[in-house]
Biotite code that builds the C-alpha atoms (Angstrom):
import biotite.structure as struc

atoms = struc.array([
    struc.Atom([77.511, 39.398, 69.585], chain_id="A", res_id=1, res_name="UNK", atom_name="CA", element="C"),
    struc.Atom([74.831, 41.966, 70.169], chain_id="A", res_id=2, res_name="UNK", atom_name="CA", element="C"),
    struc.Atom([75.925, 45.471, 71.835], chain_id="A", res_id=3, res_name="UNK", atom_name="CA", element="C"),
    struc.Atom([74.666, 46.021, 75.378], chain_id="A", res_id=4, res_name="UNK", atom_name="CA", element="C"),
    struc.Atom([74.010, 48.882, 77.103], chain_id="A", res_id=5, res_name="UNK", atom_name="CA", element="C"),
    struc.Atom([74.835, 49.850, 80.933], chain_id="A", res_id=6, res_name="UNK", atom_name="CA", element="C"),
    struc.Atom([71.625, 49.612, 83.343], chain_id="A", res_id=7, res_name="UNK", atom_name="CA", element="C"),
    struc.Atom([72.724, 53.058, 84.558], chain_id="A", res_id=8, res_name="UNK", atom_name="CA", element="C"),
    struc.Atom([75.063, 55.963, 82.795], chain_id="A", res_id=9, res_name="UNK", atom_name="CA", element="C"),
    struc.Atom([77.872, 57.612, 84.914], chain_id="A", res_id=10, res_name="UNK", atom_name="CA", element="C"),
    struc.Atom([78.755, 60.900, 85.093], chain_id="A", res_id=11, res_name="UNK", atom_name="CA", element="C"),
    struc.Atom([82.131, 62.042, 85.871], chain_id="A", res_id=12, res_name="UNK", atom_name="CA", element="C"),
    struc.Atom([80.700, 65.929, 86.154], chain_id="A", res_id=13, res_name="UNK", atom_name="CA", element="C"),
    struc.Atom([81.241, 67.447, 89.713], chain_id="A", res_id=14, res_name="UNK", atom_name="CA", element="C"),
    struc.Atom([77.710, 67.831, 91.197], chain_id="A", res_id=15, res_name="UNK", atom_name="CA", element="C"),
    struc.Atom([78.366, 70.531, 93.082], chain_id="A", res_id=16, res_name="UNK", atom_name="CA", element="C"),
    struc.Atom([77.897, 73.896, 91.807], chain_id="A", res_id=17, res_name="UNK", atom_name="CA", element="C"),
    struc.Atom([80.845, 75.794, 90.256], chain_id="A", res_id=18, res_name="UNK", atom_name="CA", element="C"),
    struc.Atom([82.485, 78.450, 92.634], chain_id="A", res_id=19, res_name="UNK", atom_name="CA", element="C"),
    struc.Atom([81.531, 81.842, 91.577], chain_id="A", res_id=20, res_name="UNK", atom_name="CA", element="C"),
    struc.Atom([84.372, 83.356, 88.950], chain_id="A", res_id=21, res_name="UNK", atom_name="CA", element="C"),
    struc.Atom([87.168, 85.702, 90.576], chain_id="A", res_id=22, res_name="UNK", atom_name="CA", element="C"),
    struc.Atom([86.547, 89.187, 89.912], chain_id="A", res_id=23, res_name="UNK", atom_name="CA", element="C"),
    struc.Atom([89.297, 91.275, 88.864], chain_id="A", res_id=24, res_name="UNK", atom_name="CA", element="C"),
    struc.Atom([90.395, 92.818, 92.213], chain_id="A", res_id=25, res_name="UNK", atom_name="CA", element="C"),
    struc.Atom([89.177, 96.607, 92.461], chain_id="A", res_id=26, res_name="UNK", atom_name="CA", element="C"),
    struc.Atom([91.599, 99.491, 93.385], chain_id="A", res_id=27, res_name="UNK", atom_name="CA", element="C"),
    struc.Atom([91.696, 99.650, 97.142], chain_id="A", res_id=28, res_name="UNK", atom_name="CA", element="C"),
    struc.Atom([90.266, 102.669, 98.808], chain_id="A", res_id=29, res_name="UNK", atom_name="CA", element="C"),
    struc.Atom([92.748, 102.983, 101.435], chain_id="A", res_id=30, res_name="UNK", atom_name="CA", element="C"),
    struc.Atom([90.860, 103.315, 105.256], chain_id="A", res_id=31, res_name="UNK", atom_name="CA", element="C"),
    struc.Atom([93.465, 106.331, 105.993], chain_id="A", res_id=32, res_name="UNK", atom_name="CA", element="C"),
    struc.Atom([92.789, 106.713, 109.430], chain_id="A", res_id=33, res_name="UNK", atom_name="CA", element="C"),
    struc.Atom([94.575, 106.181, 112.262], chain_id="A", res_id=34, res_name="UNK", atom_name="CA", element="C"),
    struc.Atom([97.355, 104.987, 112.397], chain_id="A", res_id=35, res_name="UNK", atom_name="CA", element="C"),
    struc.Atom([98.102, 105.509, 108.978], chain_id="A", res_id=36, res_name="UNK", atom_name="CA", element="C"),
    struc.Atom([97.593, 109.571, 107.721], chain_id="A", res_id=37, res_name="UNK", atom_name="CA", element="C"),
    struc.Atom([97.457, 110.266, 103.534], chain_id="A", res_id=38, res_name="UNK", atom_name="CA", element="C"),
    struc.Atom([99.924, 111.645, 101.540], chain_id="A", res_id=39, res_name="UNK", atom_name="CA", element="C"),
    struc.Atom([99.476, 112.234, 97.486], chain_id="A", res_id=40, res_name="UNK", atom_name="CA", element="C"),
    struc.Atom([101.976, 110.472, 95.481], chain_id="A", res_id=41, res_name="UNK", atom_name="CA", element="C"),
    struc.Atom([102.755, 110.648, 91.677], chain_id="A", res_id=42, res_name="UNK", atom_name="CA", element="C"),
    struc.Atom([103.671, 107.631, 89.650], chain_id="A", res_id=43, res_name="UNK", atom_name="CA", element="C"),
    struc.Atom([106.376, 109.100, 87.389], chain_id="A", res_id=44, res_name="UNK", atom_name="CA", element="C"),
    struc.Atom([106.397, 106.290, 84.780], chain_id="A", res_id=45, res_name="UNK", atom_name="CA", element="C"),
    struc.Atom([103.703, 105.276, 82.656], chain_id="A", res_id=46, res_name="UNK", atom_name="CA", element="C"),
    struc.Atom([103.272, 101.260, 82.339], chain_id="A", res_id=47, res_name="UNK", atom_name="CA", element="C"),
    struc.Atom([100.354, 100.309, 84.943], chain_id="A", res_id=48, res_name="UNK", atom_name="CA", element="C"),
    struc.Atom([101.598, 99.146, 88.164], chain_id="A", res_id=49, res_name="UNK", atom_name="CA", element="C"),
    struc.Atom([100.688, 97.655, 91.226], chain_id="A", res_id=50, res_name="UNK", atom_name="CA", element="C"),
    struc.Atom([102.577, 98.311, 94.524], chain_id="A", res_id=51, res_name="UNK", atom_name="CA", element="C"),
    struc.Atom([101.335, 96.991, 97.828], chain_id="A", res_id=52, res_name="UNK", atom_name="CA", element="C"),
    struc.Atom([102.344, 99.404, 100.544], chain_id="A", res_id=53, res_name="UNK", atom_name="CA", element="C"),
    struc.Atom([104.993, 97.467, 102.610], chain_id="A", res_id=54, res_name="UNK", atom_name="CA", element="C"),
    struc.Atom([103.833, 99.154, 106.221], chain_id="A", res_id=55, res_name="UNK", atom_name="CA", element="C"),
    struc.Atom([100.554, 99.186, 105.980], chain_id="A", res_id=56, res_name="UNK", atom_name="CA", element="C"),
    struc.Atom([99.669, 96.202, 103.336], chain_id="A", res_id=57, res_name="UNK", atom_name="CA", element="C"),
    struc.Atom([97.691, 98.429, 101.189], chain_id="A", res_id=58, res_name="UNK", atom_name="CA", element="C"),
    struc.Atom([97.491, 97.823, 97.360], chain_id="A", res_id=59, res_name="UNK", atom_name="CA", element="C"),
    struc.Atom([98.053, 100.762, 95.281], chain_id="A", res_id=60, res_name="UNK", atom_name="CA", element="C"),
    struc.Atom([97.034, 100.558, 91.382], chain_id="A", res_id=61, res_name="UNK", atom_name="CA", element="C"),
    struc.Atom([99.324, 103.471, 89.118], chain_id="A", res_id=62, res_name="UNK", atom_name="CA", element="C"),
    struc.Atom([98.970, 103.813, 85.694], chain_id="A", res_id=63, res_name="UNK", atom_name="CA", element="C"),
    struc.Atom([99.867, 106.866, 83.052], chain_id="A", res_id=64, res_name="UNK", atom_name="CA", element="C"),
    struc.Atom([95.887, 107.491, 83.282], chain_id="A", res_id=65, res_name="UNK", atom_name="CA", element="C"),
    struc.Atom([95.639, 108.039, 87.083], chain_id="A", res_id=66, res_name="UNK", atom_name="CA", element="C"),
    struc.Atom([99.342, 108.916, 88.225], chain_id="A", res_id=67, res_name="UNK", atom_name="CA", element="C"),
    struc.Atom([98.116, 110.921, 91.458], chain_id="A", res_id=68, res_name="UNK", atom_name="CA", element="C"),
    struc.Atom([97.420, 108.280, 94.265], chain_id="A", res_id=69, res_name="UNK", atom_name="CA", element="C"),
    struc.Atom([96.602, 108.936, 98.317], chain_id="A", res_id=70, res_name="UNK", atom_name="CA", element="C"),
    struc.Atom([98.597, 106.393, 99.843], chain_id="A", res_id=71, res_name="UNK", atom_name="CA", element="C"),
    struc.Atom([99.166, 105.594, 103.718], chain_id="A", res_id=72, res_name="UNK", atom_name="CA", element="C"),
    struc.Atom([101.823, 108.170, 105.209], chain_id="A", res_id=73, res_name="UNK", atom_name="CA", element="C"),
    struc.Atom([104.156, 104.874, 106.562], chain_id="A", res_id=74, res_name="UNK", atom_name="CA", element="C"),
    struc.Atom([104.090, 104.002, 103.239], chain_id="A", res_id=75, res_name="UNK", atom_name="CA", element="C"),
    struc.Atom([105.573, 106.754, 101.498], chain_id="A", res_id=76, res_name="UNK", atom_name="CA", element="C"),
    struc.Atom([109.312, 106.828, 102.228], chain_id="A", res_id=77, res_name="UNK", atom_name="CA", element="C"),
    struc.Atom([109.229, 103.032, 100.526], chain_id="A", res_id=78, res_name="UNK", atom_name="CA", element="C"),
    struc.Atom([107.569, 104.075, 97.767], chain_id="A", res_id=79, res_name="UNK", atom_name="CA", element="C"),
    struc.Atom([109.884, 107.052, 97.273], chain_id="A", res_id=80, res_name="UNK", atom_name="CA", element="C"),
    struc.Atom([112.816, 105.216, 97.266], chain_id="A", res_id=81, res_name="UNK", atom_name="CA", element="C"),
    struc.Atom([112.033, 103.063, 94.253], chain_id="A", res_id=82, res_name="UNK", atom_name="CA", element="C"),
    struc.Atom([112.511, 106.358, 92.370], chain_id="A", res_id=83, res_name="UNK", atom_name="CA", element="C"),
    struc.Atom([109.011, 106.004, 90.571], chain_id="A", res_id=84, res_name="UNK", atom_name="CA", element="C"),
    struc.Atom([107.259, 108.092, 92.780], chain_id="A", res_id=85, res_name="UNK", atom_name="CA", element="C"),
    struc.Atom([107.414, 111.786, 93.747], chain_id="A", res_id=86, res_name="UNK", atom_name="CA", element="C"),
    struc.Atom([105.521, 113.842, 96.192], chain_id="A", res_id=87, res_name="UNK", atom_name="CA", element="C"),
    struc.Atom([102.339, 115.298, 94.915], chain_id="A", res_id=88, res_name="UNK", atom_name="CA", element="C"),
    struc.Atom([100.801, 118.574, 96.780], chain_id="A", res_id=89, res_name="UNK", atom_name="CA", element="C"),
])
């Protein structure tokens, strides 16, 4: 029996187009106006570390190569508290 061959071929790629690829998320540059104020914190280990300011909702990106942050004032008696952070001046 002789092979036969579909009238049409099928595809079962997506036609749309692909979404664009995340980009890795860059350090936020924290709007410190009001209500918020700056303070300078240091990050007293040195693993990298990401902390998202629990008042104000602000991500904060630490790391051994940039320990010195300005973070949101209402943030900064949370972020003291873990004991990874001191006051910088």
């Amino acid at each position: 029996m002789p092979a036969t061959t579909p009238a049409h071929f099928t595809s079962f790629a997506d036609p749309r187009p692909a979404p664009p690829a995340m980009a890795p998320r860059p350090a936020v540059v924290a709007p410190f106006g009001a209500p918020f104020g700056a303070v300078s914190l240091r990050y007293l280990a040195r693993s990298p570390i990401v902390v998202r300011g629990p008042v104000s909702g602000i991500e904060y990106r630490f790391s051994a190569a940039q320990p010195v942050q300005r973070v949101a004032r209402a943030d900064r008696e949370a972020l003291l508290r873990t004991g990874h952070f001191s006051v910088h001046d």
